[in-house]
VMD Tcl script that builds the backbone (N, CA, C; Angstrom):
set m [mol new atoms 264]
animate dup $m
set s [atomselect $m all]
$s set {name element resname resid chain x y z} {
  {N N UNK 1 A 0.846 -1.183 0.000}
  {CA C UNK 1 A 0.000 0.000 0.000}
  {C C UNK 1 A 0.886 1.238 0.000}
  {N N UNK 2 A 0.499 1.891 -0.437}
  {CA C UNK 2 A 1.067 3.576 -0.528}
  {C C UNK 2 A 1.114 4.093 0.676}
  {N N UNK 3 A 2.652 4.352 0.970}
  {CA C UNK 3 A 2.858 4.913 2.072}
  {C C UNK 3 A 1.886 5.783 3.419}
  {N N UNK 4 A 1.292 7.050 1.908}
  {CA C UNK 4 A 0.840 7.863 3.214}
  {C C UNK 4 A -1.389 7.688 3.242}
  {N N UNK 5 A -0.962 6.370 2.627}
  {CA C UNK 5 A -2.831 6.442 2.721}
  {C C UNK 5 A -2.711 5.259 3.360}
  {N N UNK 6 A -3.528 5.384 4.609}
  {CA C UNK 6 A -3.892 4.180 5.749}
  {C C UNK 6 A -5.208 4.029 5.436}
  {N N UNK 7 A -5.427 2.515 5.200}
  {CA C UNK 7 A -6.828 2.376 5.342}
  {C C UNK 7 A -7.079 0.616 5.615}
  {N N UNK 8 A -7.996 0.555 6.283}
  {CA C UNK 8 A -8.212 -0.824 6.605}
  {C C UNK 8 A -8.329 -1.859 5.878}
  {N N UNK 9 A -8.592 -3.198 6.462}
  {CA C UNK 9 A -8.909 -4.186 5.257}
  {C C UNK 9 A -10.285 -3.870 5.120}
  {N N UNK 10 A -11.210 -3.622 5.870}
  {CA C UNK 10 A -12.787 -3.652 5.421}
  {C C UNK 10 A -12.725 -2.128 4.792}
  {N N UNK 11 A -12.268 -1.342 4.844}
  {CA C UNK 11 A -11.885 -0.133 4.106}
  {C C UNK 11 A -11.704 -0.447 2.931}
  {N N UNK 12 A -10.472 -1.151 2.199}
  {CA C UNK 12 A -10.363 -1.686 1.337}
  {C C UNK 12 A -11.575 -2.601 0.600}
  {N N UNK 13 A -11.674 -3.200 1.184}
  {CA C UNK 13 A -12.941 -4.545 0.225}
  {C C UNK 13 A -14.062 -3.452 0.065}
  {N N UNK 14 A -14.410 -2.605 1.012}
  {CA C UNK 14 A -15.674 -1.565 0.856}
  {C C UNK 14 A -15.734 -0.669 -0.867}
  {N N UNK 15 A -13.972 0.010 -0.679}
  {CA C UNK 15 A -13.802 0.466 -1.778}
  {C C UNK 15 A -13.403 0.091 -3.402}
  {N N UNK 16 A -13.147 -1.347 -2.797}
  {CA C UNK 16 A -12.853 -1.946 -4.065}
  {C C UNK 16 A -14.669 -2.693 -4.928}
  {N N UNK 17 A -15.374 -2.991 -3.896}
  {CA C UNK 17 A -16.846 -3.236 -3.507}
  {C C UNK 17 A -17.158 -1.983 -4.563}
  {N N UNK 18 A -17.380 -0.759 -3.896}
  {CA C UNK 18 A -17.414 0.559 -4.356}
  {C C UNK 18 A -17.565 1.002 -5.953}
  {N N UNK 19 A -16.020 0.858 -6.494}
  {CA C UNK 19 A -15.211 1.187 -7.689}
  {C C UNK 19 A -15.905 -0.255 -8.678}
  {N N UNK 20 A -16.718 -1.067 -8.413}
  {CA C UNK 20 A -16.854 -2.114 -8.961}
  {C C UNK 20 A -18.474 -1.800 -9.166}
  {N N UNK 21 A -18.901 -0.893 -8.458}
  {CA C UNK 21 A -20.125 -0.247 -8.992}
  {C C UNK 21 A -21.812 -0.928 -7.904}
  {N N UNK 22 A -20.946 -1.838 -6.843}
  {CA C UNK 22 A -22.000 -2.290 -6.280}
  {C C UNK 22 A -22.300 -1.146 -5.110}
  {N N UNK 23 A -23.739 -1.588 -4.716}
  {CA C UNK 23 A -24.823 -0.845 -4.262}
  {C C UNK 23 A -24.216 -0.644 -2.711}
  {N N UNK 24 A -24.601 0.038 -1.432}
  {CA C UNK 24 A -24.445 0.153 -0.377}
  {C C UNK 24 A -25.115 -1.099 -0.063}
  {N N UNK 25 A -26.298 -1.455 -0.427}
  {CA C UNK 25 A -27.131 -2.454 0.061}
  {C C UNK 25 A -26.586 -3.644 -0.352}
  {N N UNK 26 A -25.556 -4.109 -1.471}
  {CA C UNK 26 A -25.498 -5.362 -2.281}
  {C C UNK 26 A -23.694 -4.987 -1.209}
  {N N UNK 27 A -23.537 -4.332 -1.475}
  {CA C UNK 27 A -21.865 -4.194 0.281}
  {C C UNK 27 A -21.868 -4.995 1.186}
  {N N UNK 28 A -23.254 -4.159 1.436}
  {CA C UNK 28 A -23.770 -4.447 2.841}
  {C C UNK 28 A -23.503 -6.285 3.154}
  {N N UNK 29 A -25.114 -6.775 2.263}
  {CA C UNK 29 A -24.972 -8.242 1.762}
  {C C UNK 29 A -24.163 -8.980 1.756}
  {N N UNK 30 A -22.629 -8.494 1.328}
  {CA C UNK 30 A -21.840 -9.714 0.974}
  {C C UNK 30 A -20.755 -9.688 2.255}
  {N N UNK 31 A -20.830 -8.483 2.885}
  {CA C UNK 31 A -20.016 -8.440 3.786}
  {C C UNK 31 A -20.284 -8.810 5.311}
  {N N UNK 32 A -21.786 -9.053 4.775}
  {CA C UNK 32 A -22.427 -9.466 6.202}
  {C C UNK 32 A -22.506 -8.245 7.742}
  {N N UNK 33 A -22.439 -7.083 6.544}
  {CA C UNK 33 A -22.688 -5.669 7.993}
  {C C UNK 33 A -23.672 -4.984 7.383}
  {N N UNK 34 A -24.374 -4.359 8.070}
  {CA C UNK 34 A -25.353 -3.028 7.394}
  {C C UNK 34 A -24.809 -1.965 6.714}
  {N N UNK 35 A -26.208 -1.357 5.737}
  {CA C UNK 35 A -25.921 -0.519 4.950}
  {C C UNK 35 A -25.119 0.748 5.835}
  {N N UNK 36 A -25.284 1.221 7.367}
  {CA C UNK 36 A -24.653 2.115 7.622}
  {C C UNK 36 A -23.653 1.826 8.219}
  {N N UNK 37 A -22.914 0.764 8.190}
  {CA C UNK 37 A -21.608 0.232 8.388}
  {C C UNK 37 A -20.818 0.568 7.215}
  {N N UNK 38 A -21.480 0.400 6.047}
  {CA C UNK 38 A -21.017 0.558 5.301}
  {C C UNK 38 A -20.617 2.309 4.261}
  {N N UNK 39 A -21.604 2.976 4.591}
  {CA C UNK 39 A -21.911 4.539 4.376}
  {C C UNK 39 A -20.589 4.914 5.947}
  {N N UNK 40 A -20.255 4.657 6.602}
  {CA C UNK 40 A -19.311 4.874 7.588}
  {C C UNK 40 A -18.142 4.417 7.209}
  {N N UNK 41 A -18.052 3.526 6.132}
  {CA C UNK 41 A -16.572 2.997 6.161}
  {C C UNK 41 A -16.358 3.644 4.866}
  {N N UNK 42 A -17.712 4.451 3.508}
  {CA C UNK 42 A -17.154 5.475 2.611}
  {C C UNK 42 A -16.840 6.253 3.303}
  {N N UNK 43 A -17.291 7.115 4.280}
  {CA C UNK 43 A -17.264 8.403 4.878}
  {C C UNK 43 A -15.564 8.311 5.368}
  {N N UNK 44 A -15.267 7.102 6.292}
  {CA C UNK 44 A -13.775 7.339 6.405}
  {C C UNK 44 A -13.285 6.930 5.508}
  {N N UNK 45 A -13.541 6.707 4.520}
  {CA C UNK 45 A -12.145 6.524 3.148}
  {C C UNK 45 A -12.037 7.780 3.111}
  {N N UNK 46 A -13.098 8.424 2.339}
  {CA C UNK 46 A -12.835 9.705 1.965}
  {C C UNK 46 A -12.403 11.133 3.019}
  {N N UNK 47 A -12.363 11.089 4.348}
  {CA C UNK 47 A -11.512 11.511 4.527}
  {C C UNK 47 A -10.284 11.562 5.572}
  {N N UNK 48 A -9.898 9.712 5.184}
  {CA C UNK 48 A -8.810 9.819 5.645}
  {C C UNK 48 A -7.667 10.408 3.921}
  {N N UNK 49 A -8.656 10.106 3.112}
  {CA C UNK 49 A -7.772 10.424 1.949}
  {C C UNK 49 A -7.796 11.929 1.646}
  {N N UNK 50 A -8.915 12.698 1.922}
  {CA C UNK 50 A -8.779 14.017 1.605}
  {C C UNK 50 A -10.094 14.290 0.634}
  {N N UNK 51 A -10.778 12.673 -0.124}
  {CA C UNK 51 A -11.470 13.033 -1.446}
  {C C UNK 51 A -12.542 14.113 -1.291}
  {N N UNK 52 A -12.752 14.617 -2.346}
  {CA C UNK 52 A -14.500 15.608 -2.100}
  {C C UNK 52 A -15.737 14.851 -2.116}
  {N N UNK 53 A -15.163 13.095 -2.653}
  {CA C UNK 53 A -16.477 12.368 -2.587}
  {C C UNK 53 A -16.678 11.602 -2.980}
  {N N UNK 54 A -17.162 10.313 -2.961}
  {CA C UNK 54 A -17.043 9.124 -3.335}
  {C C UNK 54 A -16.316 8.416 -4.400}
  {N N UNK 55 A -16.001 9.130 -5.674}
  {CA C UNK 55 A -16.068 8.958 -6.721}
  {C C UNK 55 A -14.480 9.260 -6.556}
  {N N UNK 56 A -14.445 10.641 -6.076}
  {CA C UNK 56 A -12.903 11.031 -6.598}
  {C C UNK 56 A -11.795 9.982 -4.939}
  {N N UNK 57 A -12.372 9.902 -4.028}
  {CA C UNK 57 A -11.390 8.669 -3.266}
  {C C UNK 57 A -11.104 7.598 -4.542}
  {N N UNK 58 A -12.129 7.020 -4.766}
  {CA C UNK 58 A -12.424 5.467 -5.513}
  {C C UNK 58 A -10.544 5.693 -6.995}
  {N N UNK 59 A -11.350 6.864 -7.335}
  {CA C UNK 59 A -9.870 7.759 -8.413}
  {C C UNK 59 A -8.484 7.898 -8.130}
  {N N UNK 60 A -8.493 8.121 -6.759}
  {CA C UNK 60 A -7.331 8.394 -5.699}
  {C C UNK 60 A -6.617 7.234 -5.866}
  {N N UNK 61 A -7.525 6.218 -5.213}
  {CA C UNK 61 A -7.358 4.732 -4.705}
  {C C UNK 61 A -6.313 3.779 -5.946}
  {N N UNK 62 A -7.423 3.738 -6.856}
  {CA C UNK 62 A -7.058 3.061 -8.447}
  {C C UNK 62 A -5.557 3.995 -8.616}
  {N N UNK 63 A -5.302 5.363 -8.695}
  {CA C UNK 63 A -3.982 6.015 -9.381}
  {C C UNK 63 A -2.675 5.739 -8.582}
  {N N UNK 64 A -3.247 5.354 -7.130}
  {CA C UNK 64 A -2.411 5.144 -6.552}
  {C C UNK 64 A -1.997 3.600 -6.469}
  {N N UNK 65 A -2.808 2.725 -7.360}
  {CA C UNK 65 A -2.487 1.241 -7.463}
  {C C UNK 65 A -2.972 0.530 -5.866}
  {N N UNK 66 A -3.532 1.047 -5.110}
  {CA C UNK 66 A -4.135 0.909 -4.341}
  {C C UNK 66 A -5.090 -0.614 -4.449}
  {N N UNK 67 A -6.026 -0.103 -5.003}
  {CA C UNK 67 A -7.119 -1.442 -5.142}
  {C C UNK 67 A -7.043 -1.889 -7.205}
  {N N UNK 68 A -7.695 -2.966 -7.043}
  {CA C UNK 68 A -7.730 -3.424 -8.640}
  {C C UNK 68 A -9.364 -3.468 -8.657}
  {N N UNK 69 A -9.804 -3.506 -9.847}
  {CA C UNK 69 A -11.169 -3.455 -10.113}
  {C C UNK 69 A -11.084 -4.641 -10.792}
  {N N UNK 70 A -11.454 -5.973 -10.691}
  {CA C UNK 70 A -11.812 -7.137 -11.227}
  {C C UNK 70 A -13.055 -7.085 -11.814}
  {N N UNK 71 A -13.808 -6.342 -11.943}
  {CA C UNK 71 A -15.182 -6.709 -12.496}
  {C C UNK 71 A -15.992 -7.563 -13.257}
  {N N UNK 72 A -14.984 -7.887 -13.916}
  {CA C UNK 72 A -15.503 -8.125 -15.741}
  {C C UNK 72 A -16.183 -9.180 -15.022}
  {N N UNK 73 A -16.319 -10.384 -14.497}
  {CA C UNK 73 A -17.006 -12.118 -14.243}
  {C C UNK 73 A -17.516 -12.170 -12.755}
  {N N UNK 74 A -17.947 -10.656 -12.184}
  {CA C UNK 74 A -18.527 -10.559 -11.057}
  {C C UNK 74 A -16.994 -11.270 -9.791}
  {N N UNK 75 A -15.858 -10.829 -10.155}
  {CA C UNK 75 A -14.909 -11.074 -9.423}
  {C C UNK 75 A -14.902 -9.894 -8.531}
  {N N UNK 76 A -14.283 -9.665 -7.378}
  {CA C UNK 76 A -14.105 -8.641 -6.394}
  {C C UNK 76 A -13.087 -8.741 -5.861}
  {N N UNK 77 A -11.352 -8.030 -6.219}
  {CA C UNK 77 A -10.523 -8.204 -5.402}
  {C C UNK 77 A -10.075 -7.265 -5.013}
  {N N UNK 78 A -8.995 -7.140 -4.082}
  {CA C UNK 78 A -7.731 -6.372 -3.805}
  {C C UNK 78 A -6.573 -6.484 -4.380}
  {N N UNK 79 A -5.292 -5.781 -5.427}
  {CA C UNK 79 A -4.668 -6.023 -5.469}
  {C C UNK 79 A -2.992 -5.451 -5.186}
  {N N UNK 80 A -2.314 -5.856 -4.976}
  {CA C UNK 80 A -1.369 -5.356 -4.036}
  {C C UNK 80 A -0.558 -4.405 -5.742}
  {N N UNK 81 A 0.028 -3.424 -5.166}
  {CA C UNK 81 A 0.405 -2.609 -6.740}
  {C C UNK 81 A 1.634 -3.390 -6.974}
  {N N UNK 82 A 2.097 -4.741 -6.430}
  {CA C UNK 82 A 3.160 -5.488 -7.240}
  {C C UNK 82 A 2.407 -6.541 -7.857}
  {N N UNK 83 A 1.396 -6.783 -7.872}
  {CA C UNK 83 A 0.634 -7.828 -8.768}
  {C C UNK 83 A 0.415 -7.622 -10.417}
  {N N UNK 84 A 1.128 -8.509 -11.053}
  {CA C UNK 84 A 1.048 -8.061 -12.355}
  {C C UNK 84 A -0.088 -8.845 -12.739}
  {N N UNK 85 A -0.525 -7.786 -14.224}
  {CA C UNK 85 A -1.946 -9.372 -14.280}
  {C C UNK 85 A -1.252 -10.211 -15.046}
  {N N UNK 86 A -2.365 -11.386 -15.581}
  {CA C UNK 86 A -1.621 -12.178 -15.901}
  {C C UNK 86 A -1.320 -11.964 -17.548}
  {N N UNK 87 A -0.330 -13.050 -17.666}
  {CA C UNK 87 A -0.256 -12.943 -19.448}
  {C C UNK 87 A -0.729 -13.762 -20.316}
  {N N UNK 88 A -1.577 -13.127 -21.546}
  {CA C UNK 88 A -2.951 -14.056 -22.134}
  {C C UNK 88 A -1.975 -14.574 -23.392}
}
mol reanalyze $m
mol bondsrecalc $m
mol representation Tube
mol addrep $m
C-alpha cells in the first residue's frame, strides 16, 4: 500500500466493492454488515484520503495502485500494486 494512505482491510474490500459499482445495500450483503456500516466505512475513506467524494477517493485509490477493479465475471478483489496481471 502507498505509504501515506492508511486504510483498513474492510476499508479496502468496501472500496474496491465501491469502484466495482456495487450498491451500499449489495456491500452491505456480501459483507455481512449493514448498509450504515457501510456509508461509515465510505465516509472514512474519503476523509482519511482528503477526497471531495465518493467517486474522486475510488480515483485516488485506483492512481495510486491501491485497489484493482476485477469486475468483468462478477470477481471482487484487492490487489497489491506489485501484482502483475496475468499474461494471455
Amino acid at each position: 500500500m502507498h505509504p501515506d494512505i492508511k486504510l483498513t482491510e474492510r476499508e479496502l474490500q468496501v472500496a474496491t466493492m465501491t469502484g466495482c459499482g456495487l450498491s451500499e445495500k449489495a456491500i452491505a450483503t456480501t459483507l455481512s454488515i449493514s448498509p450504515n456500516t457501510v456509508r461509515v466505512h465510505v465516509e472514512n475513506i474519503k476523509r482519511r484520503l482528503g477526497a471531495k467524494n465518493k467517486t474522486h477517493a475510488i480515483a485516488m485509490l485506483l492512481t495510486a495502485n491501491i485497489i484493482h477493479l476485477g469486475c468483468e465475471v462478477g470477481q471482487i478483489e484487492e490487489s497489491p500494486a506489485t501484482t502483475a496481471p496475468d499474461a494471455v
